[in-house]
C-alpha positions as a Markdown table, in Angstrom:
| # | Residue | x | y | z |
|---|---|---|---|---|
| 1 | Unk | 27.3 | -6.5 | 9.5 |
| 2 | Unk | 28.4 | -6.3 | 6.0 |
| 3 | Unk | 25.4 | -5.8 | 2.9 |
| 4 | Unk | 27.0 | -9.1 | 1.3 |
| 5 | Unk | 25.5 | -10.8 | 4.3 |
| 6 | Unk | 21.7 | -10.3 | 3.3 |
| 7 | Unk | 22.4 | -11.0 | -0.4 |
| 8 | Unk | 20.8 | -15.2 | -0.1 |
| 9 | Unk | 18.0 | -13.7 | 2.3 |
| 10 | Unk | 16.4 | -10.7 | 0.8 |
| 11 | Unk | 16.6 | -11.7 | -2.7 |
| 12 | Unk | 16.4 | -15.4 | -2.3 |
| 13 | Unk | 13.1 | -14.8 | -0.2 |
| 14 | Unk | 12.0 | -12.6 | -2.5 |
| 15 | Unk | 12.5 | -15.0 | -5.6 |
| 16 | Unk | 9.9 | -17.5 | -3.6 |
| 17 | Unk | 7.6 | -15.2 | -3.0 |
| 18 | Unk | 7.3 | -14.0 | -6.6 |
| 19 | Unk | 6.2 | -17.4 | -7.8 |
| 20 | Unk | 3.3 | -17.4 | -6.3 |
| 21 | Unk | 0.9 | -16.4 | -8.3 |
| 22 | Unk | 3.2 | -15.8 | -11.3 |
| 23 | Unk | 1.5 | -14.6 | -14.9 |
| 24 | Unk | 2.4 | -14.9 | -17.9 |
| 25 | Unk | 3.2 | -11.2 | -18.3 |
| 26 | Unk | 6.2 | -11.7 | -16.0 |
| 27 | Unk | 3.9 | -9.6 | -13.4 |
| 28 | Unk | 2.4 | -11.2 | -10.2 |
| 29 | Unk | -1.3 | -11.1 | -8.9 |
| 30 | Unk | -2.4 | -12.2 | -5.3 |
| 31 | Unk | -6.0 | -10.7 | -4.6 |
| 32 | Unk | -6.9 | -11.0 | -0.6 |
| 33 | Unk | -8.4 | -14.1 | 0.2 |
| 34 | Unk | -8.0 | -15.5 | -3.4 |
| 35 | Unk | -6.2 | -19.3 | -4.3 |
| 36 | Unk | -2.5 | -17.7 | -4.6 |
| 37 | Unk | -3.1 | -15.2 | -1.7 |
| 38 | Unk | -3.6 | -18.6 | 0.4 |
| 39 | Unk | -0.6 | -19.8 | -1.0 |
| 40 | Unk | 1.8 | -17.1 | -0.5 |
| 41 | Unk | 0.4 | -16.7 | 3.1 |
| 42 | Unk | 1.2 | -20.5 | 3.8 |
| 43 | Unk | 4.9 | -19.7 | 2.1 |
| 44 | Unk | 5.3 | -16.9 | 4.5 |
| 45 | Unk | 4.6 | -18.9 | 7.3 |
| 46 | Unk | 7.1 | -21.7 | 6.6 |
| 47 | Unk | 9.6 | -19.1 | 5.8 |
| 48 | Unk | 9.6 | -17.2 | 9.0 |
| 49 | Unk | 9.3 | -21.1 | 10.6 |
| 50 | Unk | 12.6 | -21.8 | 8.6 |
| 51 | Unk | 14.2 | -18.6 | 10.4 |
| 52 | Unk | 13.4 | -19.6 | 13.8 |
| 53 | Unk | 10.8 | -17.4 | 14.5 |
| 54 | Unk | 7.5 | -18.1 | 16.3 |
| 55 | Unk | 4.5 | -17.8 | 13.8 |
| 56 | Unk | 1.0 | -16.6 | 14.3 |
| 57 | Unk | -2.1 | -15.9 | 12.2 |
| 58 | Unk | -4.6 | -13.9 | 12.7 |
| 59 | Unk | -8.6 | -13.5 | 12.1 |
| 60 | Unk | -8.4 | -11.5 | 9.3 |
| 61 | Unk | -4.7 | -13.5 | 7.5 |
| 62 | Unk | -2.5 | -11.5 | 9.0 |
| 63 | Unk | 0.7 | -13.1 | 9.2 |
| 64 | Unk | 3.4 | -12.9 | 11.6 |
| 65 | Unk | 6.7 | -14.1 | 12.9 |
| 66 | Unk | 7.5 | -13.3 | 16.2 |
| 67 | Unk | 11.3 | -13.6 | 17.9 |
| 68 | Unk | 10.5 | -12.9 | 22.0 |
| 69 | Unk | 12.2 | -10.3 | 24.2 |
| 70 | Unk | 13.3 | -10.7 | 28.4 |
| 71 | Unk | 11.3 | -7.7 | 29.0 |
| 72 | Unk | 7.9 | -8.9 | 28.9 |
| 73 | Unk | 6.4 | -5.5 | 30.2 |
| 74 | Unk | 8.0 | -3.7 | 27.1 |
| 75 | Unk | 6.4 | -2.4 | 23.8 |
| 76 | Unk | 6.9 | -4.8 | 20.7 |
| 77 | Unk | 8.9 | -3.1 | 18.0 |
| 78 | Unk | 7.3 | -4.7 | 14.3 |
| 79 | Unk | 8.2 | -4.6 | 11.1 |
| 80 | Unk | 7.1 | -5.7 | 8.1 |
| 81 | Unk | 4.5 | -5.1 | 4.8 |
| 82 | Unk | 1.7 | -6.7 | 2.6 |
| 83 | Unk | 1.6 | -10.0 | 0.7 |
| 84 | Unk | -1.3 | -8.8 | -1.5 |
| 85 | Unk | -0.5 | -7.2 | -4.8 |
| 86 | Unk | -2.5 | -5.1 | -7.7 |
| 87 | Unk | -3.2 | -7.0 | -11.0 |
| 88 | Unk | -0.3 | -8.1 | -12.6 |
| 89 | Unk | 1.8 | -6.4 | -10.3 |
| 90 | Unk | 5.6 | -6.3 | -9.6 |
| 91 | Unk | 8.2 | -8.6 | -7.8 |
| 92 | Unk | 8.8 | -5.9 | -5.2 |
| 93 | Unk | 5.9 | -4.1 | -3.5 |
| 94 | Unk | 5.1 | -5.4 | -0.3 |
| 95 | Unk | 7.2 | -8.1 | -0.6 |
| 96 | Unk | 10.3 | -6.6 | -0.2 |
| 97 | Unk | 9.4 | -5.4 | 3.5 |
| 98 | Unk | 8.0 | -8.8 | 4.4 |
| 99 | Unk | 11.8 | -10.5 | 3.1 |
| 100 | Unk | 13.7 | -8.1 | 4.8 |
| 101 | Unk | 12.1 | -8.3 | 7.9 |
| 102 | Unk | 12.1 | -11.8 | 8.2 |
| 103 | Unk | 16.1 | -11.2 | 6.9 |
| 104 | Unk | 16.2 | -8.9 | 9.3 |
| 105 | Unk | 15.0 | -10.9 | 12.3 |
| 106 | Unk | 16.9 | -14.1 | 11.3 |
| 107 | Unk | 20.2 | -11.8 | 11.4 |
| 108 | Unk | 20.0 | -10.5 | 14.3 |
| 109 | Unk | 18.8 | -13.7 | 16.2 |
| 110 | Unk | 21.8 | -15.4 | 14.9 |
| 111 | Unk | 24.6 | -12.9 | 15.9 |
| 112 | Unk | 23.0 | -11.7 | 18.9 |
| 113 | Unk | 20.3 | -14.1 | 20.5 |
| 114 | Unk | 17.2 | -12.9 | 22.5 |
| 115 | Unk | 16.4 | -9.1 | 22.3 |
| 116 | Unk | 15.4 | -7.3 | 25.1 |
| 117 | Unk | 11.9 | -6.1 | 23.4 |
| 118 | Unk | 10.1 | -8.7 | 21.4 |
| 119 | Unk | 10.8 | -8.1 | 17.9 |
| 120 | Unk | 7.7 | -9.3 | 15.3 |
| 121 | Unk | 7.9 | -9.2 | 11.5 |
| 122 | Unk | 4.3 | -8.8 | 10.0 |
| 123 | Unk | 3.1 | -10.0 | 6.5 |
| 124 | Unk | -0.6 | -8.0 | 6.3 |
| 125 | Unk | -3.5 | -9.7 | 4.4 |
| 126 | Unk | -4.5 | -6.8 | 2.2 |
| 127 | Unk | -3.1 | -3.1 | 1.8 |
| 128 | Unk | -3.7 | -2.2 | -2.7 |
| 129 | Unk | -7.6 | -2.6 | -2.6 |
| 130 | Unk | -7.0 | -4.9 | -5.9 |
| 131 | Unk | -10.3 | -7.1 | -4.9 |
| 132 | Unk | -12.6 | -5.0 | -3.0 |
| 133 | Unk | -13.2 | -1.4 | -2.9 |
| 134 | Unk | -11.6 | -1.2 | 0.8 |
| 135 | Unk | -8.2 | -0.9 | 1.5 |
| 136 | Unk | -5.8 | -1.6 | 4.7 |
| 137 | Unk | -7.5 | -4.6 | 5.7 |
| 138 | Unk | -4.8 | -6.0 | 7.2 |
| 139 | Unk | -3.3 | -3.1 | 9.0 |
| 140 | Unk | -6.5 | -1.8 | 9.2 |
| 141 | Unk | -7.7 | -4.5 | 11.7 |
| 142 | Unk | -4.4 | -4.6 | 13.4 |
| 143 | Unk | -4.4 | -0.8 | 14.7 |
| 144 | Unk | -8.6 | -0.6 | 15.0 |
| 145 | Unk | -7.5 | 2.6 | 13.3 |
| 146 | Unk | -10.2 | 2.4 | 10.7 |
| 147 | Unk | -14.1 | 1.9 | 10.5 |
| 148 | Unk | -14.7 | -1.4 | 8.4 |
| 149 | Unk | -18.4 | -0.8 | 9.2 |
| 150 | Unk | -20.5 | -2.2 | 6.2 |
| 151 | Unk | -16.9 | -4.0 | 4.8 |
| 152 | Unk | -18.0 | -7.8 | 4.8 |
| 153 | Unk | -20.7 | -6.4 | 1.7 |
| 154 | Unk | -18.3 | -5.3 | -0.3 |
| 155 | Unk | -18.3 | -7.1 | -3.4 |
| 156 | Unk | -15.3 | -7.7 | -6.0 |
| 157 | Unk | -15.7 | -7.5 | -9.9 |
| 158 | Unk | -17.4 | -11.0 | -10.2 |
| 159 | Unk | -20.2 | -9.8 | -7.3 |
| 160 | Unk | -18.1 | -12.0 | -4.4 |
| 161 | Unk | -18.3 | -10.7 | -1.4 |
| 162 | Unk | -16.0 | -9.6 | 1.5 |
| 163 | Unk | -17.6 | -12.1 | 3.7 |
| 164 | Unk | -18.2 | -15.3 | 1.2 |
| 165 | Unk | -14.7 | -15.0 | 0.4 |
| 166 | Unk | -13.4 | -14.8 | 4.2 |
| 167 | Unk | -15.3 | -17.9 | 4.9 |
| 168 | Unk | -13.7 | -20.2 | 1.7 |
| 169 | Unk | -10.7 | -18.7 | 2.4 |
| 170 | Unk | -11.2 | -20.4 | 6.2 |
| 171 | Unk | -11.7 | -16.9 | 8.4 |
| 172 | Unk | -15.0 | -16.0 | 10.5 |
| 173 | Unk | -16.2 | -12.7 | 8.8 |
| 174 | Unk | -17.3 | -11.7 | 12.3 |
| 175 | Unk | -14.0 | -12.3 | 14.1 |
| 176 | Unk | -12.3 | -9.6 | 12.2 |
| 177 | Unk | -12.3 | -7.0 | 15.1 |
| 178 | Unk | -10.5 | -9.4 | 17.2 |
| 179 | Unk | -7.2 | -8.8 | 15.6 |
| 180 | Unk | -6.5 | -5.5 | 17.0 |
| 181 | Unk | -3.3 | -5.0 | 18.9 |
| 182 | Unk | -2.4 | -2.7 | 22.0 |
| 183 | Unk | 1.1 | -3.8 | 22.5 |
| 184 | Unk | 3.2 | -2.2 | 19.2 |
| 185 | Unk | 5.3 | 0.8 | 20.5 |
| 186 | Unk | 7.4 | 1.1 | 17.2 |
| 187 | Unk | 6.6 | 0.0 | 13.5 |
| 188 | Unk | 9.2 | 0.2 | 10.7 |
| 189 | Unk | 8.5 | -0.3 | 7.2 |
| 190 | Unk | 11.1 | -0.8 | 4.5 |
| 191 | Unk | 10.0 | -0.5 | 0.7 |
| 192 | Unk | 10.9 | 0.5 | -3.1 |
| 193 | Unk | 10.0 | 4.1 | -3.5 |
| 194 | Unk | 7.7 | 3.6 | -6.1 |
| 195 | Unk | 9.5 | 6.8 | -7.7 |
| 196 | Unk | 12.3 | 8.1 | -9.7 |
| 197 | Unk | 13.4 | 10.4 | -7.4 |
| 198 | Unk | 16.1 | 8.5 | -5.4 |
| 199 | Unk | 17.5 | 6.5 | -8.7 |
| 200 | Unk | 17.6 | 10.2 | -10.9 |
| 201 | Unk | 19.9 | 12.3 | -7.2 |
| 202 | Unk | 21.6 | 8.9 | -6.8 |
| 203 | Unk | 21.0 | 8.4 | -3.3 |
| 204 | Unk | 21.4 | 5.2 | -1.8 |
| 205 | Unk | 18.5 | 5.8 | 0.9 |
| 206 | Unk | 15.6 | 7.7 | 1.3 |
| 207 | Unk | 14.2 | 8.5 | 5.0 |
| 208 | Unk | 10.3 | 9.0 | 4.9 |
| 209 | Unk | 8.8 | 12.2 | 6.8 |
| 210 | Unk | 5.5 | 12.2 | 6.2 |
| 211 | Unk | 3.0 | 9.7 | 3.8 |
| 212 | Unk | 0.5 | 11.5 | 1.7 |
| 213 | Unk | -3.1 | 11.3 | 2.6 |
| 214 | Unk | -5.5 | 10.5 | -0.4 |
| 215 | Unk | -9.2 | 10.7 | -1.2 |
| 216 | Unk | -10.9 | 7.5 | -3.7 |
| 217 | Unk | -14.2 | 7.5 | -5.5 |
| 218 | Unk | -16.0 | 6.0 | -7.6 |
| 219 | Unk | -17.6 | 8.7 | -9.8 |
| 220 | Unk | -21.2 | 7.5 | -12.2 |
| 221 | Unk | -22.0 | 9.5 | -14.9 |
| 222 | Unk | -25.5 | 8.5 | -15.8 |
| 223 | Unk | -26.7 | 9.9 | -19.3 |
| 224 | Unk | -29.1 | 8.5 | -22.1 |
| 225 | Unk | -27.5 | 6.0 | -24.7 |
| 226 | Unk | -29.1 | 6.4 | -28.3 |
| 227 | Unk | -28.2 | 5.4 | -31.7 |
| 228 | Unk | -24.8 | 7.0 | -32.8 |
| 229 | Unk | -26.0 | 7.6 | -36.3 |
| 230 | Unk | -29.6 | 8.8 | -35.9 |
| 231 | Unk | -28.9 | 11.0 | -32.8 |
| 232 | Unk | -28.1 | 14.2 | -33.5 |
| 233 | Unk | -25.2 | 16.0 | -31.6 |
| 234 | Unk | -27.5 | 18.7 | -29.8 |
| 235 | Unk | -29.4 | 16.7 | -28.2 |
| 236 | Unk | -27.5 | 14.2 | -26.9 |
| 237 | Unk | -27.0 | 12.8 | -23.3 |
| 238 | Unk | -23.4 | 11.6 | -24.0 |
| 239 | Unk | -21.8 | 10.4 | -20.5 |
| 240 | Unk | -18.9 | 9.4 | -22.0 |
| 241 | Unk | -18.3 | 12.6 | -23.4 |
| 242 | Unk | -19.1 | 14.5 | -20.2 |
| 243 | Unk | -16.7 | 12.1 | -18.3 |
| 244 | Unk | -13.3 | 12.9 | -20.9 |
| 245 | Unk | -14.3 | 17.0 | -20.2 |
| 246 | Unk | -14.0 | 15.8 | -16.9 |
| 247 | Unk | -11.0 | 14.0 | -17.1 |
| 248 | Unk | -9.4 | 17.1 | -19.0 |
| 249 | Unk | -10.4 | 19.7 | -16.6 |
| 250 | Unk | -8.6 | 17.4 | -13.8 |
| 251 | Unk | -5.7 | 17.0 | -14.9 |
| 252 | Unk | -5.4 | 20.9 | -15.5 |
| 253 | Unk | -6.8 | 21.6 | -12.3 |
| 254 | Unk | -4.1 | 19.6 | -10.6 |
| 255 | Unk | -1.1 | 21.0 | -12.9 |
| 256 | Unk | -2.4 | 24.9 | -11.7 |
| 257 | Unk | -2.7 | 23.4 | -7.6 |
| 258 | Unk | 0.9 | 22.5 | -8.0 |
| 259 | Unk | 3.1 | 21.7 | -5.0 |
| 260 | Unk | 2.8 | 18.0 | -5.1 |
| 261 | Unk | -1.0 | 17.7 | -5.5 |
| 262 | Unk | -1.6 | 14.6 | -7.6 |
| 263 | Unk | -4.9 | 13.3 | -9.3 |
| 264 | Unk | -5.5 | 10.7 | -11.5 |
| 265 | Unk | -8.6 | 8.4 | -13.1 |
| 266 | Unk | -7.2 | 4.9 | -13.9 |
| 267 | Unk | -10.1 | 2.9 | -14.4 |
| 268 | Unk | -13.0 | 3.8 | -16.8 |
| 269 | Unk | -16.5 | 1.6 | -17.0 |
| 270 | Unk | -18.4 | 2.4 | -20.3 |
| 271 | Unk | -22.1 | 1.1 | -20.9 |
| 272 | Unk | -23.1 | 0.0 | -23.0 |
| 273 | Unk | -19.6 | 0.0 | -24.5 |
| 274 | Unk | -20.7 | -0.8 | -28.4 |
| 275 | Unk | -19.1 | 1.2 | -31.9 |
| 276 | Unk | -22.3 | 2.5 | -32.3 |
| 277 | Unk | -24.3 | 3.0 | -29.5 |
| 278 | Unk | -24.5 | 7.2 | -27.3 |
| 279 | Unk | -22.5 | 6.0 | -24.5 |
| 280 | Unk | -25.4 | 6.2 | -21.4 |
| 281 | Unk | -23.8 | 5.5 | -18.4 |
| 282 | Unk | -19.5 | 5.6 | -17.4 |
| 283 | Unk | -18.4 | 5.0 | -14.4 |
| 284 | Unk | -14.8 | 6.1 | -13.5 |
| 285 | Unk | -12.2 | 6.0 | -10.1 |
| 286 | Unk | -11.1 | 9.1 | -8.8 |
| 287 | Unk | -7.8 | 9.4 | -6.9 |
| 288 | Unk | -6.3 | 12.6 | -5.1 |
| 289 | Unk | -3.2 | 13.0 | -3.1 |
| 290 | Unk | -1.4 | 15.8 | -1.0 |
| 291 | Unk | 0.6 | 15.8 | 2.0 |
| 292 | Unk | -1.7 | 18.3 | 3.8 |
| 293 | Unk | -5.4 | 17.6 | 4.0 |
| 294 | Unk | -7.2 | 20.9 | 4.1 |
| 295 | Unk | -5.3 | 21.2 | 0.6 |
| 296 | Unk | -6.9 | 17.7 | -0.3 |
| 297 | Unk | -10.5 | 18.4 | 1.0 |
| 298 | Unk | -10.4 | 21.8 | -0.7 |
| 299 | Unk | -9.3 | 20.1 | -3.9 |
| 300 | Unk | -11.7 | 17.5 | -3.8 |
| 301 | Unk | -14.4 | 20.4 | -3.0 |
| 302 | Unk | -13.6 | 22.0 | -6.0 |
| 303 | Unk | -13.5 | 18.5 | -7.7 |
| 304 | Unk | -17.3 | 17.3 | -6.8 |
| 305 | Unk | -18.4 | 20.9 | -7.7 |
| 306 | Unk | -16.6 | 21.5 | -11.2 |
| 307 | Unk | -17.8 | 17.8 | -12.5 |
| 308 | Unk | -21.4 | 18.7 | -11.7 |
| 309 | Unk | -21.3 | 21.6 | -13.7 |
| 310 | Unk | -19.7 | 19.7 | -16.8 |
| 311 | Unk | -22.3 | 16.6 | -16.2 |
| 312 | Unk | -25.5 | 19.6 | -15.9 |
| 313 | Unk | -23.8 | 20.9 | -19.5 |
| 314 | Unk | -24.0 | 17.4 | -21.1 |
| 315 | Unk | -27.3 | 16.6 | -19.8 |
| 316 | Unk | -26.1 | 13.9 | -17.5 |
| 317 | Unk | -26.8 | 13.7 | -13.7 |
| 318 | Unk | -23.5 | 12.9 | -11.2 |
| 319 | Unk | -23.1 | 10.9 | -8.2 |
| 320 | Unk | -19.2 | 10.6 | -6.1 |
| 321 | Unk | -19.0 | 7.8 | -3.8 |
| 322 | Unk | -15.6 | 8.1 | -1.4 |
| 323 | Unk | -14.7 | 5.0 | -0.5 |
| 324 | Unk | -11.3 | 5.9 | 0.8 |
| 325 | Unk | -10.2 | 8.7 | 3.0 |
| 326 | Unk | -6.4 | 8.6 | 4.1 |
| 327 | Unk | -5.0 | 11.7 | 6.4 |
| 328 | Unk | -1.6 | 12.8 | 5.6 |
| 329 | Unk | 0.5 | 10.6 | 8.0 |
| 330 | Unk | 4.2 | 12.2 | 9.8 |
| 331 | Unk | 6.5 | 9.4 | 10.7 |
| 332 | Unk | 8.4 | 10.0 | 13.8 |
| 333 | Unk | 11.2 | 12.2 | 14.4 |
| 334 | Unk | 13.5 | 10.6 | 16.4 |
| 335 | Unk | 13.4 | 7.6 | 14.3 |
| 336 | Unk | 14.2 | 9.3 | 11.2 |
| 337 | Unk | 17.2 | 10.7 | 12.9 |
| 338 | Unk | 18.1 | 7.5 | 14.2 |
| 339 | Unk | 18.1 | 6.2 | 10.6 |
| 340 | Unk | 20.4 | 9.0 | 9.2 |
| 341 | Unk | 22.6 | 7.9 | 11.7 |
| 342 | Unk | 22.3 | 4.5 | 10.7 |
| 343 | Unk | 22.9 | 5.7 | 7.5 |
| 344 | Unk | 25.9 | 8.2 | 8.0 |
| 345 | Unk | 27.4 | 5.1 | 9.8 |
| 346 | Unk | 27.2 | 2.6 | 7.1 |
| 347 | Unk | 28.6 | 5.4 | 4.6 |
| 348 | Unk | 25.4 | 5.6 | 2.8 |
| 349 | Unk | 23.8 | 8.8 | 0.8 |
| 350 | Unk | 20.5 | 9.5 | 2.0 |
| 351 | Unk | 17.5 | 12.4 | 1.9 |
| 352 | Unk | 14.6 | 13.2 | 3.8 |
| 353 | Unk | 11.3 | 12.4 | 1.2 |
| 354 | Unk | 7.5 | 12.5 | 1.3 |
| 355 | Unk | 5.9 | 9.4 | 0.1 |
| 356 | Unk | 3.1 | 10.1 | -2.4 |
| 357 | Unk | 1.9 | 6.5 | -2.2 |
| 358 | Unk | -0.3 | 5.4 | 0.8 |
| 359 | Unk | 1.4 | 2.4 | 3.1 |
| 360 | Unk | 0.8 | 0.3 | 5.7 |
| 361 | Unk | 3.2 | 2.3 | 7.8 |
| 362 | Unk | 0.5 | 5.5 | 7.6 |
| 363 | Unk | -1.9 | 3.6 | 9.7 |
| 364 | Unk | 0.1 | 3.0 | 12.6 |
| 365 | Unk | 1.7 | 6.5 | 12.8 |
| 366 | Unk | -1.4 | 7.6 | 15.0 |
| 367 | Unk | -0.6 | 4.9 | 17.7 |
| 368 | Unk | 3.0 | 4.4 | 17.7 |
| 369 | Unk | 6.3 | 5.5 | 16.5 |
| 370 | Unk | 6.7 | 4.7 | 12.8 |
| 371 | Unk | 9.2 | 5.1 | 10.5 |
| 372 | Unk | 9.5 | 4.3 | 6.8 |
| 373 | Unk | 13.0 | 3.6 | 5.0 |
| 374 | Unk | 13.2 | 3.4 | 0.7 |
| 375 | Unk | 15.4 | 1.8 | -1.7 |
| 376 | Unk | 15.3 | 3.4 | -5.2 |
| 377 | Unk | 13.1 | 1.9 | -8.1 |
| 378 | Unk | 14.4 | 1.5 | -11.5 |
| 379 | Unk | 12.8 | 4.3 | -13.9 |
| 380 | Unk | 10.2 | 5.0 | -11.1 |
| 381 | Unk | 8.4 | 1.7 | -12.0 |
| 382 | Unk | 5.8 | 0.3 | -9.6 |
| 383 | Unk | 2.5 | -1.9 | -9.9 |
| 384 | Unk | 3.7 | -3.4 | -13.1 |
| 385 | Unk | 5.8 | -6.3 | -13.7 |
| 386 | Unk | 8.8 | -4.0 | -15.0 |
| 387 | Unk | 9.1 | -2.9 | -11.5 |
| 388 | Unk | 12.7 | -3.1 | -10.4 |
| 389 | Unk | 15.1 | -2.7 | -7.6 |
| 390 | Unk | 18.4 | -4.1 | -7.9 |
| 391 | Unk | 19.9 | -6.4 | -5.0 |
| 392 | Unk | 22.7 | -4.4 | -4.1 |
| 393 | Unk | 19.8 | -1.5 | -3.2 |
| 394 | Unk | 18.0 | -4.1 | -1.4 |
| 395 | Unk | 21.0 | -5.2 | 0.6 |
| 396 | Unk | 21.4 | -2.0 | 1.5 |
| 397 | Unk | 17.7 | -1.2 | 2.7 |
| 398 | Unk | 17.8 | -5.0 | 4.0 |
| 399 | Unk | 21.5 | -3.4 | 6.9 |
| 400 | Unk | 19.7 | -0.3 | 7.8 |
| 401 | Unk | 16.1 | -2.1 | 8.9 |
| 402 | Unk | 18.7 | -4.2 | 10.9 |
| 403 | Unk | 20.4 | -1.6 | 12.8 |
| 404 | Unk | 17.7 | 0.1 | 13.2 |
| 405 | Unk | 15.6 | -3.2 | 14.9 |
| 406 | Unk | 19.0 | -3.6 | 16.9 |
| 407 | Unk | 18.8 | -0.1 | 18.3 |
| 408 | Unk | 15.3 | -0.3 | 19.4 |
| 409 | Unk | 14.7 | -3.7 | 20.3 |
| 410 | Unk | 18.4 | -4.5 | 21.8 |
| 411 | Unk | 19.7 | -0.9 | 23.2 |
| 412 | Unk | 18.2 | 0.6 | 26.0 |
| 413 | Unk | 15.5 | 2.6 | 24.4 |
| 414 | Unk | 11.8 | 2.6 | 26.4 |
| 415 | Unk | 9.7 | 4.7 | 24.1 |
């Protein structure tokens, strides 16, 4: 099978599914359960349709496309990714897992008829957390692997919640739990990096070892606003001023942890957000990452315990809500060696990597075999709309996800 072979089907798929939900900016946004995230979901169904696959939804959105094996008392080996995106996101993450499995699937169908295990190509309902402060919802459901207790309250930015939008979307809020699966005995995942690492060595491929885990929170400052002119400096309750110490002391704190250990605050809520008004209450996200967790949940002790010294200094009280706790996640061994193989036999360069950002491919690793293959990113771009793989990299991802699939699902492997 030649990488010219996948050049209409990865990047022709992909093409479709970046209209949907196109903005202006170039980027693309599809929030779970929202008007585009409907659309790209029905586009993803007619696709896998259009490649001969049998097509399934779930109770949750979940979207796949299933090509049936002989052996019915055999494992299903999946692939796939996410349709969801962040806010203005790129062309690319997510996406390019769902193409290329449904590329993947229609390939080897074509050339070599019924498997012996039943391949499936998943498209999951929601893995960023762009809407709601939950993440994995698809995958989540899927593997029962975590505790959506409490989920359907969740609210988005405009005070929706999880369950009123399930039910516009067309899904029963309480059915969710029903989309668990006990038959998956391999899951493969292929997707852009989301990192310079593999563009900067040149390497064609990179084989994932291990997914970092990662801690979220939602961090309120709560001080006392006050006019900025009649105020004076001493005595001032300033959250927004205890917040930036705080964002200061993290970022040295992760520089001196070293060894991979990343933290960052992207998103910063300022009240009463006026020129000149004492800043009285922030609220800010909190997100660390490291491949081992007693590294992480030492970090994040120090974390909790350093801001509430800073926000006694200012005046201001603290409170740290974690809203997401990932463990570190290994992906199998023999599968990574079968894709070096894959890789030596196609003549393509490739490395053994961490990946620093969480995927769908982390949840399963505690129920089945997993694997995860990457294609560089241009510059290291991701969740914006410069984010960038070129088609010859995809192509290439696109042939080893194929011979991979083939090795599992038509060989005589019964793991």
């Amino acid at each position: 099978m030649k990488a010219s072979d996948y050049r209409l089907q990865t990047t022709q798929l992909l093409a479709g599914f970046a209209s949907v939900g196109q903005e202006q900016d170039g980027g693309v946004t599809r929030l779970l359960y929202d008007a585009a995230w409907q659309k790209a979901q029905q586009a993803v169904a007619s696709t896998m349709r259009e490649a001969g696959l049998s097509v399934s939804i779930d109770t949750v959105g979940n979207v796949f496309g299933r090509l049936e094996g002989t052996d019915e008392a055999a494992s299903t080996v999946m692939t796939g990714s996410h349709i969801d995106t962040v806010r203005s996101g790129g062309h690319y993450d997510g996406a390019l897992g769902v193409a290329a499995g449904i590329a993947a699937l229609a390939r080897l169908k074509k050339t070599y008829g019924q498997p012996r295990r039943t391949l499936e190509v998943a498209a999951f309902c929601e893995e960023e957390g762009s809407r709601f402060p939950l993440a994995y919802w698809g995958s989540g459901n899927v593997t029962g692997s975590k505790d959506f207790t409490g989920s359907l309250d969740a609210k988005d930015p405009e005070g929706v919640s999880l369950r009123a939008a399930m039910l516009a979307a067309g899904y029963d809020p309480e059915e969710h739990g029903l989309s668990k699966r006990t038959d998956i005995g391999v899951f493969a995942e292929l997707h852009i990096e989301q990192g310079e690492v593999l563009e900067r060595e040149g390497t064609q491929i990179g084989i994932v070892d291990a997914i970092f885990g990662q801690r979220r929170y939602f961090v309120e400052i709560e001080g006392r606003s006050g006019h900025a002119g009649t105020t004076p400096m001493t005595i001032r309750a300033d959250a927004l001023a205890a917040g930036a110490e705080m964002i200061g002391w993290l970022r040295q704190a992760a520089i001196a942890a070293g060894d991979g250990l990343v933290a960052t605050v992207g998103k910063l809520d300022v009240q009463p957000n006026l020129a000149n008004v004492i800043p009285g209450k922030v609220r800010l996200s909190l997100d660390i990452r490291h491949r081992n967790e007693t590294v992480i949940a030492a970090f994040c002790k120090l974390t909790l315990d350093s801001f509430s010294t800073i926000a006694e200094r200012y005046g201001t009280s603290i409170t740290m809500e974690c809203w997401l706790a990932e463990q570190p996640s290994p992906m199998n061994e023999v599968l990574q060696a079968e894709i070096s193989r894959v890789c030596d036999a196609l003549g393509y360069s490739h490395r053994r990597m961490s990946s620093g950002a969480g995927h769908d491919a982390g949840l399963f690793a505690a129920s089945c075999r997993t694997a995860m293959i990457f294609v560089p990113s241009r510059a290291g771009i991701s969740h914006s709309p410069l984010e960038y793989t070129p088609p010859e990299d995809m192509e290439r991802g696109t042939q080893v996800l194929t011979a991979l699939l083939y090795a599992l699902a038509y060989g005589e492997d019964e793991r």
